[in-house]
N, C-alpha and C positions, 0 to 999 in steps of 0.2 A: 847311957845309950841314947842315942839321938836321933831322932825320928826326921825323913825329911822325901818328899814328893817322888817320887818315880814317872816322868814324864810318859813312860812308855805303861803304863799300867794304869791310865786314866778310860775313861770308858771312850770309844769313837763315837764322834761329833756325827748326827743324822749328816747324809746327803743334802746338798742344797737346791731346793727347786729349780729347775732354769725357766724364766719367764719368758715365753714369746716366741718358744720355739716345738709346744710340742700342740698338735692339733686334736680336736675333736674326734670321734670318730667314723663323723658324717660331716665331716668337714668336706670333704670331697663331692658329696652327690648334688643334684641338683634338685630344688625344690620341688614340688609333685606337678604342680600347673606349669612350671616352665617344662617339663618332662612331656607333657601331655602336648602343650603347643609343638614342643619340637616335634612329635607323631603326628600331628594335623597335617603341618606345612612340608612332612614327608609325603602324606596320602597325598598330597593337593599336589605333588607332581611324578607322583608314580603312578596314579590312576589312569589320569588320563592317557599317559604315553602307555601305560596298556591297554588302553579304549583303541588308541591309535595303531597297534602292532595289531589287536584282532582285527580291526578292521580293513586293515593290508592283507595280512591272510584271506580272510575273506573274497576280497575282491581279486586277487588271484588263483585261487583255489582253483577255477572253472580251466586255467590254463599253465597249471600246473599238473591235472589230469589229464591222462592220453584223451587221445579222439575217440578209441574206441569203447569207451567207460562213458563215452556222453549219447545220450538218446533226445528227441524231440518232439514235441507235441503240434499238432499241425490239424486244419479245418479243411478239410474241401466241401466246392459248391456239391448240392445234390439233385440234380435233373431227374424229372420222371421219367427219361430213358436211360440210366444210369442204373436201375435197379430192375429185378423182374417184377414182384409185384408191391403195391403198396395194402397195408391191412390195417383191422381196426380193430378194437376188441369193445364190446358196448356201442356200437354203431347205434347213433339215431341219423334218419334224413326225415328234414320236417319240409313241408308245400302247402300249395292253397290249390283246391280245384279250379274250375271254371266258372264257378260261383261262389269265391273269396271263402268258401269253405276249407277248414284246414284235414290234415291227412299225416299221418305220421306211421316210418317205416321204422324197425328195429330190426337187430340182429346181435347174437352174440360173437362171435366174429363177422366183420366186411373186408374182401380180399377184391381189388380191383382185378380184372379180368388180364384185361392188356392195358399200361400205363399211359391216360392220358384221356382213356378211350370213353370213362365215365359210365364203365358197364361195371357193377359190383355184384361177385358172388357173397351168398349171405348161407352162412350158418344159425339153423334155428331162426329163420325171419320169422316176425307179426308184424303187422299191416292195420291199421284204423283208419276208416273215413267215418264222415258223418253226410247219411243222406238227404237230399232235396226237403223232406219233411222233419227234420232233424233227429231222425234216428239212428244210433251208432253201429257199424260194421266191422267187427274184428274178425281176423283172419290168421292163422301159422300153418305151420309147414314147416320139413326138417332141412330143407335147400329152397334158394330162391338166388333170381337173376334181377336185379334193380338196372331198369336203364332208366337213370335220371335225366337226359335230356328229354326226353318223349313221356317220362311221368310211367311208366312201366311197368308191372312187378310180376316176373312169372314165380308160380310156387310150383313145388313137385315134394311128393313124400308125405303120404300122412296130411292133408290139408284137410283145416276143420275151417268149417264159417261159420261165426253168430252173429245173429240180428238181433234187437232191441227190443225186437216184437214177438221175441221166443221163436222165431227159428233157426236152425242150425242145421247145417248139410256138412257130409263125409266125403271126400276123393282123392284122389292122386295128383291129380294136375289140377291148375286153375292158372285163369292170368288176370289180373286187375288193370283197369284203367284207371289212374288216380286222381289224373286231371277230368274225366267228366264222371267220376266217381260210379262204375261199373265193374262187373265181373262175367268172366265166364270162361266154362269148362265143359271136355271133349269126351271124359271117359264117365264111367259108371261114379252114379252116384246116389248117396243114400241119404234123407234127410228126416227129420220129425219139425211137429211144429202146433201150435195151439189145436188143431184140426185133427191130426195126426200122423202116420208114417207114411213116406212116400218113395219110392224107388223110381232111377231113372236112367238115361245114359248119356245125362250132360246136364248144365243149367246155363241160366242167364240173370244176371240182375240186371235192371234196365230205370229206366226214368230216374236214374242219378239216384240208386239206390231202394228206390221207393216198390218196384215192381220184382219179387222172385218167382220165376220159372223154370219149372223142369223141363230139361228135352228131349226128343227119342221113346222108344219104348218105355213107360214106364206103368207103374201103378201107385196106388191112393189107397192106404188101409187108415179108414175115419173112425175114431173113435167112438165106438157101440154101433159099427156098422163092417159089413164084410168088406171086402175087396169091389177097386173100381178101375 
């Protein structure tokens, strides 16, 4: 019996590599920094030509909306006959008497009268001069009339006056002169003072502050003594 090869019954030969044809599996991508450059010099012109389309928008916007979706902001001049009255709220008017002496008027509201006219109604006015001898005169009231070209100040309502020198008078009405730094009033009035009480039916301050007088009927109750 003789033994002899069977060609078909040998084991099969492995496959043979093919060289040069089979690639990586990243053969294809591109490296990470070229990757990243290509996104830069994308930004570097897509930005701006979106800089460039909001800003077209923009600038037509105003006329791409109707007319009547648009409103306008506008100044007009303001004349003193243009309004009825002009007001202040914290009014000061400051002056100098007739002898470089100063004077100062307040008010929590000042509403000019007629525009122009430099006549001021005053809410809550007070009133300070300093007289001749240099003593200070304050004054309020719950209305008052300021004419500041003439130096003027009528009071009405409640007018209280103190002097410097301790005394103090009650009335209704009064008017000051600011510029020769006087006062005086028509109706009853009631005062005290270092001496003591005295009733009247007017007063006068006189010598640029320095002199108070009552006028009309009145009386003198001195302290530790009757009536005079």
């Amino acid at each position: 019996m003789g033994l002899h090869a069977d060609s078909d019954l040998r084991p099969p030969s492995p496959p043979r590599k093919r060289r040069g044809h089979e690639r990586p599996a990243h053969a294809g991508r591109l490296p990470a920094h070229r990757r990243y450059s290509r996104f830069v010099g994308l930004m570097k012109v897509v930005l701006p030509s979106l800089a460039v389309v909001l800003l077209g928008l923009v600038l037509a916007w105003p006329r791409l909306t109707s007319t009547e979706d648009r409103f306008q902001l506008g100044f007009s001049a303001l004349s003193p006959n243009s309004v009825e009255s002009l007001s202040m709220v914290n009014a000061r008017f400051f002056g100098i008497n007739s002898r470089n002496q100063p004077f100062t008027v307040t008010a929590d509201v000042a509403t000019e009268d007629d525009p122009g006219s430099g006549i001021m109604v005053l809410d809550q006015p007070k009133a300070d001069f300093t007289t001749m001898s240099g003593a200070g005169v304050y004054l309020e009231a719950r209305r008052g009339f300021y004419y500041q070209k003439q130096q003027l100040l009528d009071l009405e309502g409640e007018v209280n006056m103190f002097h410097d020198n301790g005394y103090e008078l009650h009335t209704e009405k009064a008017r000051l002169d600011l510029k020769r730094s006087t006062a005086e009033g028509n109706v009853p009035v009631i005062g005290q003072g270092p001496q003591g009480r005295i009733n009247g039916q007017g007063f006068r301050i006189l010598e640029k502050g320095a002199q108070i007088l009552v006028t009309g009927k009145s009386s003198l109750n001195l302290k530790g003594a009757g009536s005079k």
